[in-house]
PDB file with one MODEL, atoms N, CA, C and O in Angstrom:
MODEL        1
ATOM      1  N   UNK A   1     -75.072-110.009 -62.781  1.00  0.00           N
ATOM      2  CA  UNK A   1     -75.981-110.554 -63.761  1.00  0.00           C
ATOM      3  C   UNK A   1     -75.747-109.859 -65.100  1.00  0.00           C
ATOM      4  O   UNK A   1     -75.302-108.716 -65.209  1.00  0.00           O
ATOM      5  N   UNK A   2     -76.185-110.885 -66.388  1.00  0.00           N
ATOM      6  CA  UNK A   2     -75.182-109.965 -67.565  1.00  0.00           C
ATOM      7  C   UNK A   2     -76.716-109.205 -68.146  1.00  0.00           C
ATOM      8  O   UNK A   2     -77.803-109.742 -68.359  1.00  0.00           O
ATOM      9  N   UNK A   3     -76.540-108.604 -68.207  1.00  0.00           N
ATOM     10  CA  UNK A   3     -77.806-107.494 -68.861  1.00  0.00           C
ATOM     11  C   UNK A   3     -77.096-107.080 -70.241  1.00  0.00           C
ATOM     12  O   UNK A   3     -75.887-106.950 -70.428  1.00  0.00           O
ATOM     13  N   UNK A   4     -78.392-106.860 -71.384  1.00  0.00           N
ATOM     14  CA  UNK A   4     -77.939-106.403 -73.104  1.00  0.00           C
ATOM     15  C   UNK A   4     -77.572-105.085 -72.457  1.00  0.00           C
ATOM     16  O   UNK A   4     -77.978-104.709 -71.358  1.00  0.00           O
ATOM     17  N   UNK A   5     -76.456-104.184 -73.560  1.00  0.00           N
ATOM     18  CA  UNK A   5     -76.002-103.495 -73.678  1.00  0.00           C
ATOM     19  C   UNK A   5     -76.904-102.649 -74.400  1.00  0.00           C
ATOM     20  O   UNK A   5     -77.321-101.584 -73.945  1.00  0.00           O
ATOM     21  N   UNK A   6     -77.267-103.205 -75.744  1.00  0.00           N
ATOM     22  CA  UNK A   6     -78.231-102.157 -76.352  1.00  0.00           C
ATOM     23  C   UNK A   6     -79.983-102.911 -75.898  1.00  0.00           C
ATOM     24  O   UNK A   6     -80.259-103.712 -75.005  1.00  0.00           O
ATOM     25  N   UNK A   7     -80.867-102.260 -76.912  1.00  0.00           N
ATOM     26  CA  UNK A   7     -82.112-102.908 -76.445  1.00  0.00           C
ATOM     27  C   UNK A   7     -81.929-103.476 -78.015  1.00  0.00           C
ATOM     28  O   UNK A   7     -81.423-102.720 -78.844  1.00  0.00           O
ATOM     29  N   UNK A   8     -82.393-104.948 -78.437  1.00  0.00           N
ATOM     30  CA  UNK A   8     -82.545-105.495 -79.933  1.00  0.00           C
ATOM     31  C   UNK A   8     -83.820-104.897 -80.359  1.00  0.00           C
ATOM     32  O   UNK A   8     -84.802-104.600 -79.679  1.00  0.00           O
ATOM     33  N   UNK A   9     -83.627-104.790 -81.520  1.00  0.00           N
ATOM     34  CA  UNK A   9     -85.062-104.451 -82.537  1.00  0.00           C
ATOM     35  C   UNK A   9     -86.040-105.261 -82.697  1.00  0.00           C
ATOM     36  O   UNK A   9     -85.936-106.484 -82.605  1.00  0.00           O
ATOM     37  N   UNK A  10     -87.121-104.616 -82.960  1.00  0.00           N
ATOM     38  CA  UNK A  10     -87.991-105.235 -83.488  1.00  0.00           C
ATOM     39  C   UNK A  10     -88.163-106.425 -84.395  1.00  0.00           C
ATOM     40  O   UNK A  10     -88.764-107.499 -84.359  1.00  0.00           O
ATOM     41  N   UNK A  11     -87.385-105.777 -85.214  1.00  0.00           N
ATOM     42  CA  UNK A  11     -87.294-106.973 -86.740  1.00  0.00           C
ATOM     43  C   UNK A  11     -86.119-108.067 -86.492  1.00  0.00           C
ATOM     44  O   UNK A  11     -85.983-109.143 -87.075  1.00  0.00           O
ATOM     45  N   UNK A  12     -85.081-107.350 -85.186  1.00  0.00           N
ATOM     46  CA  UNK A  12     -84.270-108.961 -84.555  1.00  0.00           C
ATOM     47  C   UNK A  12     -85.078-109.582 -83.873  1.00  0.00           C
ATOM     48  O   UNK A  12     -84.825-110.786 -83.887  1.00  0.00           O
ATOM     49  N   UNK A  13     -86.234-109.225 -83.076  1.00  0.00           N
ATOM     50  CA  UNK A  13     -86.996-109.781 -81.881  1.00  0.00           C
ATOM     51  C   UNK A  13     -87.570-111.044 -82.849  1.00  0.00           C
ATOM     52  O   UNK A  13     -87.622-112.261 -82.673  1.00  0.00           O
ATOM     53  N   UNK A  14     -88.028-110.043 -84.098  1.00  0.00           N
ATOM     54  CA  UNK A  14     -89.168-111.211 -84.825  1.00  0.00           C
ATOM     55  C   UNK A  14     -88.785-111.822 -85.431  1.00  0.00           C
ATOM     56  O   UNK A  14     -89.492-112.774 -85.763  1.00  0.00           O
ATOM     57  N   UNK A  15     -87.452-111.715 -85.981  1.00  0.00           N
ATOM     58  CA  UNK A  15     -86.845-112.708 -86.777  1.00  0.00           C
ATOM     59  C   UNK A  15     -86.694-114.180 -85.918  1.00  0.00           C
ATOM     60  O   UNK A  15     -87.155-115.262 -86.279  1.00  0.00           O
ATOM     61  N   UNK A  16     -85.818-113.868 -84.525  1.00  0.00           N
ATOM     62  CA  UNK A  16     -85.663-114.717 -83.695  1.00  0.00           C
ATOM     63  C   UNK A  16     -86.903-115.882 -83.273  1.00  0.00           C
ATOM     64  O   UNK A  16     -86.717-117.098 -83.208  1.00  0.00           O
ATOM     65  N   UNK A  17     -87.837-115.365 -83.083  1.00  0.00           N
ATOM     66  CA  UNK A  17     -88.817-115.763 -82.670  1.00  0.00           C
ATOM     67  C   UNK A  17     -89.888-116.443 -84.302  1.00  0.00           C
ATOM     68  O   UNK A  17     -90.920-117.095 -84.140  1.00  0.00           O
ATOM     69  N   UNK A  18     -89.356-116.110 -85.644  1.00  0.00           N
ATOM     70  CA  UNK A  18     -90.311-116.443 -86.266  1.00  0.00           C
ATOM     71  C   UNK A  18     -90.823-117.754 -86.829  1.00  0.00           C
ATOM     72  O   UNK A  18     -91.784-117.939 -87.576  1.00  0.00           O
ATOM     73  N   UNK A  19     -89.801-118.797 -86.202  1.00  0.00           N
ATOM     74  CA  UNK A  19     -90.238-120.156 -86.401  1.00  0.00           C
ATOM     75  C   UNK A  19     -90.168-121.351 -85.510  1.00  0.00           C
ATOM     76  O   UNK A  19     -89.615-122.449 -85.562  1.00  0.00           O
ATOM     77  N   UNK A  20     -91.138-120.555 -84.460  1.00  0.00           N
ATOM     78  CA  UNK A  20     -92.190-120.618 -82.827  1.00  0.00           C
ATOM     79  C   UNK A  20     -93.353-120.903 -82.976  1.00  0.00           C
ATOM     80  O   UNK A  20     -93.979-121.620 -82.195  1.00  0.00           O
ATOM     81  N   UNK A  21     -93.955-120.225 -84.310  1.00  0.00           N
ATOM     82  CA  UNK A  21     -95.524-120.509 -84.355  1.00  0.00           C
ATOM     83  C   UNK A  21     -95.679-121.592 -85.742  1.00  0.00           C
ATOM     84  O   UNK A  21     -96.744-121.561 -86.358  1.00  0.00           O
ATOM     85  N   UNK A  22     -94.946-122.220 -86.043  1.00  0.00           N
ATOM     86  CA  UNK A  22     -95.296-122.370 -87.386  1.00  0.00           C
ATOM     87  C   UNK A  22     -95.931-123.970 -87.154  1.00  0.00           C
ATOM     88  O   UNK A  22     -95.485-124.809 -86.372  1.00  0.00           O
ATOM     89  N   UNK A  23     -97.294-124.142 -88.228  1.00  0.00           N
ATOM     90  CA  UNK A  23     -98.215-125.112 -87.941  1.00  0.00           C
ATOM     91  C   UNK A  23     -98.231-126.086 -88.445  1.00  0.00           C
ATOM     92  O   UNK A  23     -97.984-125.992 -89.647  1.00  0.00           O
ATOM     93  N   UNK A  24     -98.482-127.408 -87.972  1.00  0.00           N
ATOM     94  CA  UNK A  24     -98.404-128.689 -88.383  1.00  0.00           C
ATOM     95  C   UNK A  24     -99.085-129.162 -89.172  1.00  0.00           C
ATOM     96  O   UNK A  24    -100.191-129.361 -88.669  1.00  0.00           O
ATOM     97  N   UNK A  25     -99.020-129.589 -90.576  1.00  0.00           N
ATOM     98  CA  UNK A  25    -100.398-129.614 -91.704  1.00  0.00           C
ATOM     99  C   UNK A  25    -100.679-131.246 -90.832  1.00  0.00           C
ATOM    100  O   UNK A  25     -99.978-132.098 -90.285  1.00  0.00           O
ATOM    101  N   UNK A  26    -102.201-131.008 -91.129  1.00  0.00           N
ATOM    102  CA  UNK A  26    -103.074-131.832 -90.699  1.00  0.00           C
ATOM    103  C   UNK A  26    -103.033-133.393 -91.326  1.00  0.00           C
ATOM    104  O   UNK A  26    -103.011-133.653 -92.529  1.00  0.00           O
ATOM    105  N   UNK A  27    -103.029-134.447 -90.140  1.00  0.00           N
ATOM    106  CA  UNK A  27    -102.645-135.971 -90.760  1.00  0.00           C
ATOM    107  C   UNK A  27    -103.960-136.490 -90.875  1.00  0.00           C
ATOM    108  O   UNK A  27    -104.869-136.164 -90.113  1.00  0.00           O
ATOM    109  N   UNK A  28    -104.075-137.267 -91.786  1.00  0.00           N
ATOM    110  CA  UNK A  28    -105.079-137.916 -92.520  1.00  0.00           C
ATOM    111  C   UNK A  28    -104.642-139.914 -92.204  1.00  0.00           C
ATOM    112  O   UNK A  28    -103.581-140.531 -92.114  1.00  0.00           O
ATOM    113  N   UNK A  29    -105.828-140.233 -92.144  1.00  0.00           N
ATOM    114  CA  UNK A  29    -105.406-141.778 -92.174  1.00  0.00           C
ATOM    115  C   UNK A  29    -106.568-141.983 -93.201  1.00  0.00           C
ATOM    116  O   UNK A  29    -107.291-141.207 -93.826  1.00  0.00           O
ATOM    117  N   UNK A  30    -106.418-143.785 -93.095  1.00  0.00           N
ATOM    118  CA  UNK A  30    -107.361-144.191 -94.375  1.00  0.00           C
ATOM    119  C   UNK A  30    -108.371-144.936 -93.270  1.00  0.00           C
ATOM    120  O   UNK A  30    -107.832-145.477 -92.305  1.00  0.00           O
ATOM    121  N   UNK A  31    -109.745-144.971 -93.387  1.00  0.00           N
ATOM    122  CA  UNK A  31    -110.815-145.782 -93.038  1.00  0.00           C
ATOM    123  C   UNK A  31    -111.102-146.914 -93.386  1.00  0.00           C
ATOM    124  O   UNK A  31    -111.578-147.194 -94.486  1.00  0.00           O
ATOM    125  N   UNK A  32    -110.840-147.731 -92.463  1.00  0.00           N
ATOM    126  CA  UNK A  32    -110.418-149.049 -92.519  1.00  0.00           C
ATOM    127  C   UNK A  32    -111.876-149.696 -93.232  1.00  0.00           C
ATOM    128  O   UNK A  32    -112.121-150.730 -93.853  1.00  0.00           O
ATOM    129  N   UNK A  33    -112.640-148.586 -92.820  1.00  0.00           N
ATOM    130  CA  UNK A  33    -114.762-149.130 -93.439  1.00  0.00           C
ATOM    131  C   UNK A  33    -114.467-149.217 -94.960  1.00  0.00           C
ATOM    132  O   UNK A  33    -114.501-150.189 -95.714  1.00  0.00           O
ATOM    133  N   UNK A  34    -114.175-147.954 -95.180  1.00  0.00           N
ATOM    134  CA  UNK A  34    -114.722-147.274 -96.555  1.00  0.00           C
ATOM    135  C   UNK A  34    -113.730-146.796 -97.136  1.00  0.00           C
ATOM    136  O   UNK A  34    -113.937-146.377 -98.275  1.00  0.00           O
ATOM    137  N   UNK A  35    -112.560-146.707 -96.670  1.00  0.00           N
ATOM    138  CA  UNK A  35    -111.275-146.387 -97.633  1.00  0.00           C
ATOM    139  C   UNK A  35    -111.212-144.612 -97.426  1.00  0.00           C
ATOM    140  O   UNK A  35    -110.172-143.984 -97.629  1.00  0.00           O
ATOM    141  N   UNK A  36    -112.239-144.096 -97.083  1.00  0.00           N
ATOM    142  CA  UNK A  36    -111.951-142.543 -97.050  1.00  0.00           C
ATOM    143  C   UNK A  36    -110.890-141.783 -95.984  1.00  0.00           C
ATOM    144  O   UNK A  36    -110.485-142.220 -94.907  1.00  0.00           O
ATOM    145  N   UNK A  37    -110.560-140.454 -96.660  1.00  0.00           N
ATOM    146  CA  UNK A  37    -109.788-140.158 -95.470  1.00  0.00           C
ATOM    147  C   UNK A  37    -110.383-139.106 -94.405  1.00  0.00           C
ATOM    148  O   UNK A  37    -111.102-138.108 -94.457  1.00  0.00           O
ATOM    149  N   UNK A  38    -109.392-140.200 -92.938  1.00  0.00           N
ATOM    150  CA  UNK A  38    -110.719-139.163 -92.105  1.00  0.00           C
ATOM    151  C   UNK A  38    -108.716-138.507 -91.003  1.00  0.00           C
ATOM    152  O   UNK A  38    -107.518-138.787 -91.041  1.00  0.00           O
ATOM    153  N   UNK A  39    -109.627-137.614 -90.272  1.00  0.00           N
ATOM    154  CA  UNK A  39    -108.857-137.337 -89.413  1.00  0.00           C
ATOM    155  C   UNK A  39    -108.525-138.687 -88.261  1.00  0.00           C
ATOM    156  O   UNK A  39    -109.477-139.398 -87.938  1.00  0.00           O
ATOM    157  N   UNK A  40    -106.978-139.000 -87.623  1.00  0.00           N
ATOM    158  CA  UNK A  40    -107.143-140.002 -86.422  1.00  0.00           C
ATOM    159  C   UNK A  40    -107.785-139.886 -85.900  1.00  0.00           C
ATOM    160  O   UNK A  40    -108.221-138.750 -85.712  1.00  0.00           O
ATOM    161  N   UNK A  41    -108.455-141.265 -85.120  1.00  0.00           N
ATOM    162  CA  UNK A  41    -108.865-141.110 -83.901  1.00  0.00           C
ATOM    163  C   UNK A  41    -110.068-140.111 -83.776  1.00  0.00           C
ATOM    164  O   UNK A  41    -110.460-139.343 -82.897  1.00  0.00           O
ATOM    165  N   UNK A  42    -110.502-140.467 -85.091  1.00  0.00           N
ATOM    166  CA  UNK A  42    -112.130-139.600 -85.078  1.00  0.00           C
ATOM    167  C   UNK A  42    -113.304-140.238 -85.546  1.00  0.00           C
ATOM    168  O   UNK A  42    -112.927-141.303 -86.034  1.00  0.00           O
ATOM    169  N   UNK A  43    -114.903-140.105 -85.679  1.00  0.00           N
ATOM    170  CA  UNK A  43    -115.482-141.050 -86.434  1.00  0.00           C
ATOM    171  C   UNK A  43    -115.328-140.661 -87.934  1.00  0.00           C
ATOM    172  O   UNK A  43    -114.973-139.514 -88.207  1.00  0.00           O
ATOM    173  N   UNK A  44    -115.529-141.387 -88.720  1.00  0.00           N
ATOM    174  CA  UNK A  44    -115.269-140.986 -90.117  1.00  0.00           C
ATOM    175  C   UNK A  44    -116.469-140.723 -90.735  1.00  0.00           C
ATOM    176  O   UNK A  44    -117.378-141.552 -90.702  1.00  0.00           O
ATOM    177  N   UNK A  45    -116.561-139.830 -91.209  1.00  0.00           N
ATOM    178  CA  UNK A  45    -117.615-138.380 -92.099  1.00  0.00           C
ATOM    179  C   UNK A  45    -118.404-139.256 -92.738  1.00  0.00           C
ATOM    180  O   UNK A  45    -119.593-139.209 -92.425  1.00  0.00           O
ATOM    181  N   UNK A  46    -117.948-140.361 -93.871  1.00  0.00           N
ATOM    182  CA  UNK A  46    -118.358-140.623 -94.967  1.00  0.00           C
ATOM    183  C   UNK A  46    -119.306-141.844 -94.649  1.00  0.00           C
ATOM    184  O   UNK A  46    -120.318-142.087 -95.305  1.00  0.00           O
ATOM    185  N   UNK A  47    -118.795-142.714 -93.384  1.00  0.00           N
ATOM    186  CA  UNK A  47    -119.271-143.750 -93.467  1.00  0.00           C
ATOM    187  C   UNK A  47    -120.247-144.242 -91.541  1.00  0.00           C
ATOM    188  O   UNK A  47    -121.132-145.053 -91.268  1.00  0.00           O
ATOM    189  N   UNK A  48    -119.508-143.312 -90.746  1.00  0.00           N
ATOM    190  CA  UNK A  48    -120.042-143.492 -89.652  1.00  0.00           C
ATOM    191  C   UNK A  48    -119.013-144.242 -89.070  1.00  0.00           C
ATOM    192  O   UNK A  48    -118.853-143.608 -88.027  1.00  0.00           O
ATOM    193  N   UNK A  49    -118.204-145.166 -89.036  1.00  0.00           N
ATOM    194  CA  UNK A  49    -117.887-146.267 -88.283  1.00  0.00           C
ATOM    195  C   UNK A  49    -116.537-145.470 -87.473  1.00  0.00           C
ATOM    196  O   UNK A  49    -115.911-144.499 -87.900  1.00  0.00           O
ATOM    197  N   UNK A  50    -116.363-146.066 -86.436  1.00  0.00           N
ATOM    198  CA  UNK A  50    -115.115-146.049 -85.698  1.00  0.00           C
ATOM    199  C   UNK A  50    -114.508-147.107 -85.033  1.00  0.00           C
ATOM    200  O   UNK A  50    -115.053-147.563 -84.028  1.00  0.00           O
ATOM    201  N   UNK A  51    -113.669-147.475 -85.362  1.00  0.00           N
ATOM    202  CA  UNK A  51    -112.714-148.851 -84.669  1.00  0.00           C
ATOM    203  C   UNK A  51    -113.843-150.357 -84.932  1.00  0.00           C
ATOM    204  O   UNK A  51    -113.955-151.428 -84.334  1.00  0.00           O
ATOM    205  N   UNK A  52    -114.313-149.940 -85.749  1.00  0.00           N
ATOM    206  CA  UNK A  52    -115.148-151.222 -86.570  1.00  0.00           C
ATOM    207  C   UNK A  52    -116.594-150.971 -86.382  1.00  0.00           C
ATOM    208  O   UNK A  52    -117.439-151.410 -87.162  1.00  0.00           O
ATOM    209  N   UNK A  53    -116.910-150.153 -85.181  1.00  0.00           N
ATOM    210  CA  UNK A  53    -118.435-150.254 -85.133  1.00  0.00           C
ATOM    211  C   UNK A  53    -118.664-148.790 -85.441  1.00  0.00           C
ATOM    212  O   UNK A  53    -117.843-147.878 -85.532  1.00  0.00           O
ATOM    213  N   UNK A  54    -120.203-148.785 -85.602  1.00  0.00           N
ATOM    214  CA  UNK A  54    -121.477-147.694 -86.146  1.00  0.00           C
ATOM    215  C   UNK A  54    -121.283-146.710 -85.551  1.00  0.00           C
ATOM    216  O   UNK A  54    -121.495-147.196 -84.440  1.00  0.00           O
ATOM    217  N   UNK A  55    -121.124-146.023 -85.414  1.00  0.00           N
ATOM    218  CA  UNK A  55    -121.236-144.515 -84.006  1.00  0.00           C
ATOM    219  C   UNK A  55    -122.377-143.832 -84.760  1.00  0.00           C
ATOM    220  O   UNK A  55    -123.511-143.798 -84.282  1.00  0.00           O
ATOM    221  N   UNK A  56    -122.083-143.310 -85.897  1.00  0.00           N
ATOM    222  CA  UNK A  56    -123.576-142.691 -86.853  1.00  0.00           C
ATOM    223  C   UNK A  56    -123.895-143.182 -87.663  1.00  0.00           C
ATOM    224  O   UNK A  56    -123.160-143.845 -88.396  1.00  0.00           O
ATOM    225  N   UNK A  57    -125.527-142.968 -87.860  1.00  0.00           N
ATOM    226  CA  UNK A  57    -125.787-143.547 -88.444  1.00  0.00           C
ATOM    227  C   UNK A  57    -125.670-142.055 -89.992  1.00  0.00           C
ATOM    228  O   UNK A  57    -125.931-140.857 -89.888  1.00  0.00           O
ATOM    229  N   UNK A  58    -125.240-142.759 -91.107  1.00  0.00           N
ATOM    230  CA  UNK A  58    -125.493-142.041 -92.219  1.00  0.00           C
ATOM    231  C   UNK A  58    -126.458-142.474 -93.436  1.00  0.00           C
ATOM    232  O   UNK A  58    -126.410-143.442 -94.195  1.00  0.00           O
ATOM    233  N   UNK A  59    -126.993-141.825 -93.374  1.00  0.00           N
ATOM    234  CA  UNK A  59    -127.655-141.467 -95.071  1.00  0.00           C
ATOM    235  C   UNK A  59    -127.545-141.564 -95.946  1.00  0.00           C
ATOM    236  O   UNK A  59    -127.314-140.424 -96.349  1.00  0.00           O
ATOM    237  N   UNK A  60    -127.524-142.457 -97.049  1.00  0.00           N
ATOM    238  CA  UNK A  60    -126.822-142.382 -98.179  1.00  0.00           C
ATOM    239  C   UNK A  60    -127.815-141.699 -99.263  1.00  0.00           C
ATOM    240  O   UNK A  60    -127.429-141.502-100.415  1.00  0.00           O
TER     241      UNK A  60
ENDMDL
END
């Protein structure tokens, strides 16, 4: 079995590894109600509606 010769460093470990965590900026769609932008596949903030109907009721 091939085993490292030396042990790698730290700053090789992290280099290797440093674009593993990197984060997906957040997608926005448009609200088909009210034109605002909401997150997918969520109810929308501004207006209440989801996939055409009421889920909350809001306040204006």
């Amino acid at each position: 079995m091939a085993v490292p010769k030396r042990k790698q460093s730290k700053a090789r470990k992290n280099k290797r590894r440093s674009n593993v965590w990197k984060l997906q900026p957040v997608a926005f769609s448009k609200c088909p109600q009210c034109g605002a932008l909401k997150v997918p596949h969520r109810v929308c903030g501004t207006c209440g509606y989801y996939k055409g109907r009421e889920i909350i009721k809001v306040e204006a």
